[in-house]
One Martini backbone bead per residue (centre of mass of N, CA, C, O) as a GRO file, in nm:
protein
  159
    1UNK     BB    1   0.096   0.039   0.024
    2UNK     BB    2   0.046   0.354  -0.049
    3UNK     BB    3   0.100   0.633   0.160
    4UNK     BB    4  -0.080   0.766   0.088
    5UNK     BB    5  -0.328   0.566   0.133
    6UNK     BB    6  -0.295   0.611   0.477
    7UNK     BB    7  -0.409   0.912   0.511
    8UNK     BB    8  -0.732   0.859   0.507
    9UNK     BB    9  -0.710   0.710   0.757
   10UNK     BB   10  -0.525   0.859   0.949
   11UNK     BB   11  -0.726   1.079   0.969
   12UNK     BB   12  -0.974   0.932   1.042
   13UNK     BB   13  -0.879   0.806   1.317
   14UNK     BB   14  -0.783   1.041   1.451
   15UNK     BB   15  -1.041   1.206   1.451
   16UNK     BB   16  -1.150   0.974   1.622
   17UNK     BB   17  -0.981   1.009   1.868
   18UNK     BB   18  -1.063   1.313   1.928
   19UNK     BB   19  -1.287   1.283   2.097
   20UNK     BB   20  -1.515   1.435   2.327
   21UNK     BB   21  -1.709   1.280   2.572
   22UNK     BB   22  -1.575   1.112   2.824
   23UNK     BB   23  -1.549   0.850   3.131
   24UNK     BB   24  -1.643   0.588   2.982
   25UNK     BB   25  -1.562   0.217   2.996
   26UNK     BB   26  -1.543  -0.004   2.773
   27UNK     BB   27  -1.493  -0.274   2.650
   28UNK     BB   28  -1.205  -0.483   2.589
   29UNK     BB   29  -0.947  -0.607   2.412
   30UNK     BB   30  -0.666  -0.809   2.459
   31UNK     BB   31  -0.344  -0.648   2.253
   32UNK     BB   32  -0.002  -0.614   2.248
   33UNK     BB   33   0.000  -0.665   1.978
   34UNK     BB   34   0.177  -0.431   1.723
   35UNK     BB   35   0.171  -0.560   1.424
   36UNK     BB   36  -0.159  -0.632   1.457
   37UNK     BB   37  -0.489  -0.698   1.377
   38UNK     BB   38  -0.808  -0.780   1.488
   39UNK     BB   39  -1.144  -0.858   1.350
   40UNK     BB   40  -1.275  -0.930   1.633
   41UNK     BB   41  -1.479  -0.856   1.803
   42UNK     BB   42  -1.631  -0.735   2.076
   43UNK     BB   43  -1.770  -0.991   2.333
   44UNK     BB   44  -1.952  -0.775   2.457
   45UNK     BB   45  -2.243  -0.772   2.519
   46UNK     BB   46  -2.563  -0.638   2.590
   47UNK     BB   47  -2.798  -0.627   2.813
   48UNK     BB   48  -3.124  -0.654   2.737
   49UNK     BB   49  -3.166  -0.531   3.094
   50UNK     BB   50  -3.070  -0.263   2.991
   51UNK     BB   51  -3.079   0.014   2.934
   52UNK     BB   52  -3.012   0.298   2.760
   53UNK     BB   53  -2.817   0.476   2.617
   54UNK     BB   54  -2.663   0.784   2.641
   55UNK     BB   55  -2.558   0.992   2.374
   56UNK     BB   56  -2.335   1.036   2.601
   57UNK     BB   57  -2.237   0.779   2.683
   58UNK     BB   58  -2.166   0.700   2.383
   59UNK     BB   59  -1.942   0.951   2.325
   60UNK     BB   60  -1.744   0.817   2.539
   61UNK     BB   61  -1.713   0.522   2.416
   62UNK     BB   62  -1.625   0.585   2.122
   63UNK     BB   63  -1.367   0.728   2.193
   64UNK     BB   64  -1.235   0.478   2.298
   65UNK     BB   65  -1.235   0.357   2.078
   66UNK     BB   66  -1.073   0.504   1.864
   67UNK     BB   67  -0.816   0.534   2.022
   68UNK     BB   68  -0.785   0.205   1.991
   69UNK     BB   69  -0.755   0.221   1.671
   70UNK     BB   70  -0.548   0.401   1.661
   71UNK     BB   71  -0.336   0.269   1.777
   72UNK     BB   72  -0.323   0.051   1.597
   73UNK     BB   73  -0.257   0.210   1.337
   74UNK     BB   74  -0.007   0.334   1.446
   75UNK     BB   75   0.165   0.061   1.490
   76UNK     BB   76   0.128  -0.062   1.171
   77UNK     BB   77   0.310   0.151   1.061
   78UNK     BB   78   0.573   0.143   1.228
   79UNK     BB   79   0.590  -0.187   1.156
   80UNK     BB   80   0.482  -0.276   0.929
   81UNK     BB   81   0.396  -0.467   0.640
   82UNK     BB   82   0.061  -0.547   0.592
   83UNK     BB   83  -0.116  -0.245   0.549
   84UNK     BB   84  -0.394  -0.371   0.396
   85UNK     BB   85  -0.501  -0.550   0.610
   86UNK     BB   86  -0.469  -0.432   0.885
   87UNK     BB   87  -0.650  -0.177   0.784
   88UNK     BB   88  -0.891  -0.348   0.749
   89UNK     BB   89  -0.898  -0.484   1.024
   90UNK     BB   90  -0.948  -0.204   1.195
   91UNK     BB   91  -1.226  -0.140   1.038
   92UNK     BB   92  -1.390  -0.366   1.102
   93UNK     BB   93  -1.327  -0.348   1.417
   94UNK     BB   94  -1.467  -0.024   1.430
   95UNK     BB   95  -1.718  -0.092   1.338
   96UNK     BB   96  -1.823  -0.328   1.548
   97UNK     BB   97  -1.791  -0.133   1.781
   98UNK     BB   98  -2.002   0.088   1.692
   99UNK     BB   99  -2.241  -0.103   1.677
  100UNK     BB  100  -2.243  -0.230   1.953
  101UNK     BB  101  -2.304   0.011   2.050
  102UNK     BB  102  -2.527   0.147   1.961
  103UNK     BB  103  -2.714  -0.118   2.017
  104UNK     BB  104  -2.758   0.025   2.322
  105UNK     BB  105  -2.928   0.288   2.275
  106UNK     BB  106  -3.096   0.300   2.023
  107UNK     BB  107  -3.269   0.577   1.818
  108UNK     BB  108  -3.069   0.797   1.812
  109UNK     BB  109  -2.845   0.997   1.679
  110UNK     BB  110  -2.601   0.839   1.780
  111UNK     BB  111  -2.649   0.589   1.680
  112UNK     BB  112  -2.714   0.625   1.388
  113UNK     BB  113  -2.433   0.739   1.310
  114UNK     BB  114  -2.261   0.469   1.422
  115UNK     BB  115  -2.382   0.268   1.226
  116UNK     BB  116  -2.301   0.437   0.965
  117UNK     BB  117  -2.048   0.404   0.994
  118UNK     BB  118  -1.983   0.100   1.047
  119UNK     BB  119  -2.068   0.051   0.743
  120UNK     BB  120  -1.871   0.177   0.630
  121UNK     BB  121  -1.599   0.061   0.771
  122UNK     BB  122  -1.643  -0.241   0.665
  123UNK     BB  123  -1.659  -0.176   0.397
  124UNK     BB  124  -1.371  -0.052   0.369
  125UNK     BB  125  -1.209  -0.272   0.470
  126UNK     BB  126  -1.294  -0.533   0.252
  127UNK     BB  127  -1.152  -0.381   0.056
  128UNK     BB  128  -0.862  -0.375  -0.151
  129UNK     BB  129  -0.882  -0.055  -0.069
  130UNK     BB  130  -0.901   0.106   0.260
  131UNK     BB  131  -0.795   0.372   0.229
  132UNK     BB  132  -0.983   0.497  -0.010
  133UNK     BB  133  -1.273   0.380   0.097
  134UNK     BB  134  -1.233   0.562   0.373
  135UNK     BB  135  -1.254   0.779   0.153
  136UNK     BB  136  -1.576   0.872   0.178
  137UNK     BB  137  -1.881   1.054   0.217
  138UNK     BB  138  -2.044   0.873   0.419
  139UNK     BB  139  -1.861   0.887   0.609
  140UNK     BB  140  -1.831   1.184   0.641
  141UNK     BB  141  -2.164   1.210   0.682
  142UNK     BB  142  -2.144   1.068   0.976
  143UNK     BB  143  -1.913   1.222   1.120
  144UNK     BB  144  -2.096   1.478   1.106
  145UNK     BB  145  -2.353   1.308   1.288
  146UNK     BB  146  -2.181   1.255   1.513
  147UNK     BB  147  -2.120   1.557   1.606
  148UNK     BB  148  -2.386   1.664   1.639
  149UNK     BB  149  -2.499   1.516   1.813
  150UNK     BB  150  -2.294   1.512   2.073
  151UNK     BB  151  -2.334   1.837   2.105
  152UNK     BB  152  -2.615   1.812   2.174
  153UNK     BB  153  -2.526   1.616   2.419
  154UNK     BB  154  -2.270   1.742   2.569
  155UNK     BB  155  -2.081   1.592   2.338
  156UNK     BB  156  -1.803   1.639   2.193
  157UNK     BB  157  -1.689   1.572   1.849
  158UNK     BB  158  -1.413   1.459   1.617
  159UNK     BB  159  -1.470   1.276   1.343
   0.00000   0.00000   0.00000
C-alpha cells in the first residue's frame, strides 16, 4: 500500500481519536501485539435487561473505541508488514465495536450516526483498498452527523 493511500485512514482515525465526549470505559479486547491487528469484534454483549445508553455515555464510549482503533492503526504503520490487510482488519474491528456500542443506545441521533459509520467502516475495511474506501462522502456524512448529534447531546466530538 502506498503512503499517500494510508493518509486517509489515519486522518480518519486520528479525527475519530480525538472524540471528545468523557469517561465511560467500555469493555475492550486484549491485544498488546503490536504490528496485527484482531478483526474480531468485543465479545462483550450489552445486556438485553439494560436500559438504553444516553447520546452523552454513546459519545463517551465511541471516543474509547476510536482512540484504540488510532493506537492500533498508528502501530501497524511503525511497524511495517502488509498494511492493506491490517488496516482492512482494524476499520472492520471499528466497524464491530462502533455498531455494537450504537446496538446499546437505541435509535437516537448518535447512535443511528454511529451504525451508518460502522457499515461503512467495514464496508471500506473488506475493499481490495481500505485506505482509499475509507475516504468517501458516506463516511464522512456519518462522521459530521455523529458530531452534531454528541455537540447536541453536551458531548462534543470530533470524527
Amino acid at each position: 500500500m502506498k503512503t499517500n493511500r494510508i493518509i486517509p485512514i489515519l486522518l480518519t482515525c486520528a479525527v475519530l481519536g480525538l472524540a471528545a465526549c468523557g469517561d465511560e470505559k467500555p469493555s475492550t479486547t486484549a491485544g498488546p501485539a503490536a504490528t496485527s491487528a484482531s478483526a474480531a469484534p468485543s465479545t462483550a454483549a450489552p445486556s438485553p435487561s439494560a436500559a438504553a445508553v444516553s447520546d452523552k455515555d454513546l459519545c463517551t464510549a465511541a471516543e474509547k473505541i476510536n482512540k484504540d482503533m488510532r493506537t492500533k492503526l498508528m502501530a501497524v504503520v511503525q511497524g511495517g508488514g502488509d498494511l492493506t490487510k491490517q488496516t482492512g482488519a482494524i476499520l472492520i474491528e471499528l466497524g464491530d465495536r462502533v455498531t455494537e456500542l450504537a446496538g446499546t443506545a437505541g435509535d437516537g441521533k448518535a447512535a443511528t450516526a454511529l451504525k451508518e459509520f460502522g457499515a461503512e467502516a467495514r464496508k471500506a475495511g473488506s475493499a481490495a483498498d481500505p485506505g482509499t474506501a475509507a475516504d468517501n462522502p458516506a463516511m464522512e456524512k456519518a462522521s459530521k452527523d455523529i458530531n452534531a448529534a454528541c455537540k447536541t447531546a453536551g458531548a462534543p466530538t470530533t470524527f
